[in-house]
N, C-alpha and C positions, 0 to 999 in steps of 0.2 A: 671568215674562219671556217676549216672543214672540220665540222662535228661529229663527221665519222669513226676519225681517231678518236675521240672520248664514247661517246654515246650510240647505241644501237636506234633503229627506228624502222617502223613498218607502215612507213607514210606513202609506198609505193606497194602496200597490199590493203586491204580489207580485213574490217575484222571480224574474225568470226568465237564466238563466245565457247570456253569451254565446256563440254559435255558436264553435269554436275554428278557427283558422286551420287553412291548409295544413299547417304542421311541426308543430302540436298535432295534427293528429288524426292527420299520420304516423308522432308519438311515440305516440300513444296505441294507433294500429296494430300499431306493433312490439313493445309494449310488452306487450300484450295476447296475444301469441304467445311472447315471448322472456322474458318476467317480468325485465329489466334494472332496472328502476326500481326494485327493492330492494337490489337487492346494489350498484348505482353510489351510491345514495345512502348508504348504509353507508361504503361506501369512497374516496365522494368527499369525505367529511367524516374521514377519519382521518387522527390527528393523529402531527405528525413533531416529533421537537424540535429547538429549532436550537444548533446551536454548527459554527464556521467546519470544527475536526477532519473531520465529515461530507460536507464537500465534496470530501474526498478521492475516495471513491468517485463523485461527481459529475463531476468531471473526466476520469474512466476512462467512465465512460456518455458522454458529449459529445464525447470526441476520436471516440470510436467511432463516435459517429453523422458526424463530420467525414468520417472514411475512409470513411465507405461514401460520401457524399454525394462525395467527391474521388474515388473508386476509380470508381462508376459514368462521370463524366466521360472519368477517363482510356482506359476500356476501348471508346470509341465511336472511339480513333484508335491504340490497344497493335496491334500485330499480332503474336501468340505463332508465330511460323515461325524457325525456325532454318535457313531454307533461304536462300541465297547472293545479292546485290543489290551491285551499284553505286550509292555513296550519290550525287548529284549537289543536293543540299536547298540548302539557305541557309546553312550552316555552311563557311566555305572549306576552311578547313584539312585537312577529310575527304571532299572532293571526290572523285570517283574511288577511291576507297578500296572492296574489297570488304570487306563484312560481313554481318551477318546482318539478316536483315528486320525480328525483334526491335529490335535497334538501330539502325539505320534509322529505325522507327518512334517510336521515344523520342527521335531528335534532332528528328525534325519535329513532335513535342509540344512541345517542347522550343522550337523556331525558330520553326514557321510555324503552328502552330496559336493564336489568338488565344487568350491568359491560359493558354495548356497548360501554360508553367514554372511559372506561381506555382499550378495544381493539383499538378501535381506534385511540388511545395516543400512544398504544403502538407499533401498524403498523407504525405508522410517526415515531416516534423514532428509530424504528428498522430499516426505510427505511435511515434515517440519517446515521445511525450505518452502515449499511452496505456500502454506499457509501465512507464512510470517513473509515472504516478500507480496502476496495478497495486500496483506494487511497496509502494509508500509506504501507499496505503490498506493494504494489508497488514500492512505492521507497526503501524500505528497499529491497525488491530482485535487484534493481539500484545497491544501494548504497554498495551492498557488491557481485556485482560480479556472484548472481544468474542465471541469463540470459543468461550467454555464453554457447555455445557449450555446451553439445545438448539438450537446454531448450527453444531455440529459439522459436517453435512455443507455448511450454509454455507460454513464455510472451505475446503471439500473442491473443492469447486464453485471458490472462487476461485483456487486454486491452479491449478486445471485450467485457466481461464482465462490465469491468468498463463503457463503453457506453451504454451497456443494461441497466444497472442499473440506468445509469440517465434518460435513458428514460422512464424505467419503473416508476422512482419518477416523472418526470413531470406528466403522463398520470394518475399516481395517484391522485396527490393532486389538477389534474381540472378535477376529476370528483361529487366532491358536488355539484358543480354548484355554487358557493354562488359566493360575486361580485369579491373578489381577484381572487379566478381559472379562473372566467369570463375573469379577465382583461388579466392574461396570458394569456389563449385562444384567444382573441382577438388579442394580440400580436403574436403569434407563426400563426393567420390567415394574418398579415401583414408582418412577415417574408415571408410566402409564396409568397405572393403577389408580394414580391421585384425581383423573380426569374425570369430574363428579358424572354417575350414573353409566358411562358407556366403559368406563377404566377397563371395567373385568371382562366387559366380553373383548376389547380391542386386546389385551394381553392374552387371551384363550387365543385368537383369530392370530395374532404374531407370532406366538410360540405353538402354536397349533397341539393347544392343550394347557396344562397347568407347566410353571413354569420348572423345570427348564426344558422339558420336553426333547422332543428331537429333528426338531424342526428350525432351528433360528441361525444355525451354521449354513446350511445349507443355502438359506435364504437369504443372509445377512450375503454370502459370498457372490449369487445372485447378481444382487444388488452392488457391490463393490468392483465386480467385474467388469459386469456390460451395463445395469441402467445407471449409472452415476457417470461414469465414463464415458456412455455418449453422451448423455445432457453434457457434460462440461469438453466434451470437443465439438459439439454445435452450439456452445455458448462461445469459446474462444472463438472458434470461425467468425462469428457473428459480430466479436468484438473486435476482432482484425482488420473487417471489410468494413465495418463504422471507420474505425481509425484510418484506413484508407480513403473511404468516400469522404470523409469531414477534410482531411488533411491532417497533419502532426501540428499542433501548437508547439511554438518558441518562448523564448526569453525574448526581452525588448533588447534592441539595440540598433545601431547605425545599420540602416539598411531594411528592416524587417521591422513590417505592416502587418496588419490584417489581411491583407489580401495578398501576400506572398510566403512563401517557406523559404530559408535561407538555412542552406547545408549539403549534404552529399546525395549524390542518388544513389539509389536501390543499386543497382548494376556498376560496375563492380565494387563499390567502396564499400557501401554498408552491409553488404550481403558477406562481405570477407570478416567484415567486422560482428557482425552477427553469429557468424560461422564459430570465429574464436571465440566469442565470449562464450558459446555453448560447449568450447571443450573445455575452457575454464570451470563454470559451474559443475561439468562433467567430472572432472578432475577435481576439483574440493568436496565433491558429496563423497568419489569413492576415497579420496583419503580421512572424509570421514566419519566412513564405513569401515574402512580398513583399521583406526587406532582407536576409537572411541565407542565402548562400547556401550548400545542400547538395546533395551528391551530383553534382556538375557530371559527368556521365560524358561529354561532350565534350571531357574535358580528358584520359582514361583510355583514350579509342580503341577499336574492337572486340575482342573475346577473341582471343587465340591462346593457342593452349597449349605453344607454347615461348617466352612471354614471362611476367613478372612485374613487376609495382609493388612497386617497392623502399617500403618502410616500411607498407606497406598496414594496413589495422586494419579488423577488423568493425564492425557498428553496436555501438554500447557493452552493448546487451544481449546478446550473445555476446561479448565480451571475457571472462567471467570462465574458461570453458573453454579460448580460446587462451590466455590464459595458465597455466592449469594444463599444457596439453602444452606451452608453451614452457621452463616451466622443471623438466620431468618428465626423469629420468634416462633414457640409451638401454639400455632392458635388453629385450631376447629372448633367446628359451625355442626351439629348436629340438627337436619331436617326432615320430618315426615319418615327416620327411621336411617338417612342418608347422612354420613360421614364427610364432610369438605375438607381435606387435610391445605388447609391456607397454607400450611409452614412449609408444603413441599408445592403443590399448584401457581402458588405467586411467583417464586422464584427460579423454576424451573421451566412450567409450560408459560407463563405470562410475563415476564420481565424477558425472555430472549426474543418474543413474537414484538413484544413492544420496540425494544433495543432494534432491530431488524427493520422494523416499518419506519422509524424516527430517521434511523440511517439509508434507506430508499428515498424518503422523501424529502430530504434537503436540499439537494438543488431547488425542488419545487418549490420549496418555505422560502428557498431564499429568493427566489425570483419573484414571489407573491411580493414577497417584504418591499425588496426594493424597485419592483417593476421594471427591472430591465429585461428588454427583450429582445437585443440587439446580437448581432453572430459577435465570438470572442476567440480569438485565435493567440493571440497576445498573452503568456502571462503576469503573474505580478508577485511580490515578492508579499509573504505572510506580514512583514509588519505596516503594509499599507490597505489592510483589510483589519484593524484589532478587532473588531466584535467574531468574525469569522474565524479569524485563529484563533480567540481565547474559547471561543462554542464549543471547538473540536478537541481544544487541551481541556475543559471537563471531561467531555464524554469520555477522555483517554485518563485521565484520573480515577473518574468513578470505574472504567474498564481495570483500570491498573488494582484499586483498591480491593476490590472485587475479587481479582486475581489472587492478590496477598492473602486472602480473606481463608482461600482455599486450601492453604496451609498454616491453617491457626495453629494445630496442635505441632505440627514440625517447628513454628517457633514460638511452641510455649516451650519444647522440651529443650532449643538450641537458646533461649534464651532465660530459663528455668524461672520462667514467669507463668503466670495462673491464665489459664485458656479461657477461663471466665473471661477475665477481665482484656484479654486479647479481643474475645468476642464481641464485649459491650465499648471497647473501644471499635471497632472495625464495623457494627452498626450507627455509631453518629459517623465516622471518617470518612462513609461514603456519599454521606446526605451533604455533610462542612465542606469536607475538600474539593470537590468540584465547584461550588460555590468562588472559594478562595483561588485557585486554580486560575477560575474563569478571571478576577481582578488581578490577579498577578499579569498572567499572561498578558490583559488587556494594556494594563497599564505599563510591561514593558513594548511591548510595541507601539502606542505612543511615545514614548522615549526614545525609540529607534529613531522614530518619524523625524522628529525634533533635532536628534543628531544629524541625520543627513540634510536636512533644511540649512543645520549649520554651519555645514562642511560645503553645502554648494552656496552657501552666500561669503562664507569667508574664507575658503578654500582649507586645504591639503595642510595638517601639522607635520612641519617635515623634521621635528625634533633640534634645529637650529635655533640656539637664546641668542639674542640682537642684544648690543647696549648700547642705550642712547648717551647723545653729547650731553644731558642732564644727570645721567647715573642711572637710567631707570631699564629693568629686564623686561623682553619682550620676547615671546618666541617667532617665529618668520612661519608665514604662512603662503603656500602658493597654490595658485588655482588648478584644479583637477582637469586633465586632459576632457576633449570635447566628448571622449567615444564614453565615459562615463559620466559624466553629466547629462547624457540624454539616458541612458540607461535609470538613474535617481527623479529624471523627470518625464520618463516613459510611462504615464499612468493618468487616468481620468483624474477630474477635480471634483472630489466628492460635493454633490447634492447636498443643497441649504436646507433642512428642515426644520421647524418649529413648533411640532406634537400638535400642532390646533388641526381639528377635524376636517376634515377637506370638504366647503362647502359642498349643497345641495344642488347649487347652479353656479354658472362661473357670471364674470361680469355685462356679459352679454344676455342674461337670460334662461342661455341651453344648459339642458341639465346634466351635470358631468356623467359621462358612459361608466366610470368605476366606483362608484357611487351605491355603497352595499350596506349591511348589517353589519358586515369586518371592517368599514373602513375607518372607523374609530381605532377599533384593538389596532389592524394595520399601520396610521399614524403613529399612534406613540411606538410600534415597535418601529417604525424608519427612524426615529428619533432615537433611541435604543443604539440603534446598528449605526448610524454614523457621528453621533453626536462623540464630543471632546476629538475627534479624527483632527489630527494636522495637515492642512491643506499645502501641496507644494509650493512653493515661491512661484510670484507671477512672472512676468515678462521684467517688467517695472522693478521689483524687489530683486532679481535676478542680475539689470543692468547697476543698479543705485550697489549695490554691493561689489560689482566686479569693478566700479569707477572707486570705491573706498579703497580697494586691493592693490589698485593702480595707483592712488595717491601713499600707499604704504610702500609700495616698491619702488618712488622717488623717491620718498625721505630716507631710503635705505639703501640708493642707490650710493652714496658716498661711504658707503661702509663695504660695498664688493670687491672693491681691492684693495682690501683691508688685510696686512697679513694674517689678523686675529680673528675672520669671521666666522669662525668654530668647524671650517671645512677640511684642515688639515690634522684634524682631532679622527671625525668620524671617517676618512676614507670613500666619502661620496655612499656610504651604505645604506642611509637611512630615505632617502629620496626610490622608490620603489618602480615608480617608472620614466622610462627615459626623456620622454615630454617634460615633466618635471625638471630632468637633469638640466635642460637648454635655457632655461629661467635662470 
């Protein structure tokens, strides 16, 4: 055949490689000094897996990148002076009115700067956003097992993050100046204050003088700028290149081990997908920014500090500590001349430092507890962990209650009930409910256990009633395709314990290496942590059930071509997946 006619060919020349462009040979330039071209192409090809859960922490990367990109804006018209101005702008109502140049400056963002409200709308929201998808990705790395070995200082890292971030939104939203920031600042200068013996000079040294001085705008903006800012874009770095060195943990399923990731690579799939999700977030902060409005501090007037906003309330991410001093007893300690105001120090300087380290150190407890120390790539779903899940639904209780606590008086007034009694209920609620919290939760997640146990031994209710040649109703049950059933049986088999003290020496003699002062208390809590747990079905119980299923689908094989077997009722609807259908 002559290939001429179709196809060209340079098998009667040489070949000689084309000259490369200008960005080829300035790749090749850099490329040849910086050796990038191995390690980008390594890790432009690694792969991430997908499931929606993961966007959690996506959401917390992207409001972040929102605020810096709003925060930059705002700071070319903020002016951080506390010093004295006649407003005369475009707002009438505050006309002539002295206040501070601070505030000043945030109405004329605000009025006359073109699109300054809806940046600024859009900074508070994104600063919301980021805090509460913080939080949320949090518990969901809790909640399914994230944490353990070897992510530990991962979590460490996120925590720390999550306290940045709240600091960063307090130091944000006082610095307008207007009288709400006011009044929080005044408060966080009487928190100080509570700190026995060093209070009053640490409040001189912050406000640099007697309070309010003219110093804590300045300083607070500082701060809200540049040193919060870096710590949390050398903590994000930080925990990106973790996430990267460790690899992404998965869901279990067909195919994906420990030792592998199953899903998309970086290049091009997740990078386009990442791209979008960021103009998504992009696009819900500004529309809302654009319709929903927060923080109107034109409506709250400049600080004084013999005034107050009656019903005032923090951003919701400080709500859980005013309410803990809201409904904290007034008790001081009078000594050697020294005032210990307990009603304001317990629950402001020591229940958030406590709450903070308890929440650092869990992975750690829990790895003490049950000694495992083995890498975890795999996760698992919350109701094959109950003692784990019901731990973290208190804390989120007692958080929750907390929270409530913080607007006693908004619902004594919306529910024209005595704030007394709101109060002295909302001091036992936090001690009971989490308690309660913790057996609920526990106990439905054991129930869960139990339900899948008995859906993989006796399969799939697929809403079909059978009637026997005796008269008697049955519903038809069909076994669950293979790709989920390893999914309900992709999880270790919890550890047999029995709370007895682990002897001194084993039976040989040697004496055991874990063998402590804790290893009592540690026993009975392994017994804590896994006891009433529903263990998966064996091998054994697994087979003996799927052979009972197979003797139910001959006895019912005489009734499939049965005009009446309830399939020309439901339209084949109720059967969800198609493996199913071929049964």
């Amino acid at each position: 055949m002559d290939t001429t006619k179709v196809a060209d060919t340079n098998g009667t020349e040489p070949a000689v490689a084309e000259k490369p462009g200008r960005v080829g040979a300035l790749a090749t330039w850099a490329d040849e000094r910086l050796g990038l071209a191995t390690a980008m192409k390594k890790n432009l090809r690694k792969v991430f897996p997908d499931h929606w859960s993961f966007m959690l922490g996506e959401i917390a990367l992207w409001s972040f990148v929102v605020l810096l990109l709003t925060g930059v804006f705002l700071t070319l018209w903020f002016t951080p002076s506390m010093g004295e101005t006649t407003y005369d702008g475009t707002y009438e109502q505050l006309r002539g009115i002295q206040m501070s140049e601070a505030y000043a400056s945030t109405l004329r963002i605000s009025f006359d700067v073109r699109g300054g409200l809806l940046m600024r709308q859009m900074h508070h929201w994104a600063a919301m956003l980021f805090v509460a998808s913080m939080m949320v990705h949090l518990l969901r790395v809790w909640f399914t097992g994230a944490f353990r070995k070897p992510r530990e200082l991962n979590w460490v890292i996120g925590c720390l993050l999550l306290l940045l971030g709240t600091l960063e939104g307090f130091t944000g939203y006082s610095l307008p100046d207007d009288l709400l920031s006011g009044t929080g600042i005044r408060a966080a200068d009487g928190f100080i204050k509570a700190t026995p013996v060093v209070g009053t000079y640490m409040s001189f040294f912050l406000f640099g003088g007697e309070f309010p001085g003219e110093s804590i705008i300045p300083r607070l903006y500082t701060v809200h700028v540049l040193l919060i800012p870096g710590l949390l874009l050398a903590l994000i770095g930080a925990h990106m290149l973790l996430l990267v060195y460790h690899k992404h943990t998965q869901w279990p399923g067909p195919g994906r081990t420990e030792k592998n990731v199953v899903g998309f690579p970086m290049l091009p799939v997740y990078a386009a997908k990442a791209g979008g999700f960021f103009f998504i977030v992009f696009g819900v902060t500004a529309l809302m920014g654009a319709l929903l409005s927060i923080n109107p501090v034109w409506k709250y007037g400049p600080y004084d500090p013999s005034k107050v906003t009656a019903g005032s309330q923090p951003d919701w991410y400080m709500g859980w500590p005013d309410g803990a001093l809201r409904i904290m007893p007034g008790i001081e300690t009078h000594i050697w001349g020294v005032t210990i105001s307990w009603n304001v120090m317990l629950p402001i300087l020591v229940l958030p430092m406590l709450a903070f380290t308890v929440l650092l150190l869990l992975p750690f407890i829990d790895a003490w507890i049950t000694g495992d120390k083995r890498d975890h790539h795999l996760l698992y779903r919350p109701r094959n962990h109950p003692t784990r899940t019901a731990l973290m639904v208190a804390l989120m209780t007692m958080y929750g209650l907390f929270w409530a606590a913080g607007g006693n008086d908004i619902i004594a007034i919306k529910l024209h009930a005595s704030i007394n009694q709101i109060t002295y209920f909302m001091r036992a609620a936090v001690i009971v409910g989490p308690v309660i919290a913790f057996i609920i939760a526990r106990r439905w997640c054991i129930s869960l256990q139990r339900k899948d146990n008995e859906t993989l031994l006796h399969g799939y209710e697929t809403g079909i009633i059978m009637r026997s040649a005796e008269g008697g109703y049955t519903e038809r049950h069909l076994p669950l395709p293979d790709s989920r059933s390893y999914v309900l049986t992709a999880r270790d088999r919890d550890p047999v314990v029995d709370g007895e003290v682990t002897p001194e020496v084993d039976a040989n003699g040697v004496a055991a290496p874990h063998r402590g002062r804790l290893s009592g208390l540690r026993n009975r809590l392994r017994t804590v942590w896994w006891s009433d747990n529903v263990q998966k079905p064996t091998r054994e119980e697994l087979e003996a059930g799927h052979h009972h299923a197979d003797e139910e689908h001959e006895l019912q094989a005489s009734l499939d071509g049965h005009a009446a077997d309830g399939h020309q009722f439901d339209g084949h609807h109720l059967v969800e997946d198609e493996h199913l259908r071929s049964h």
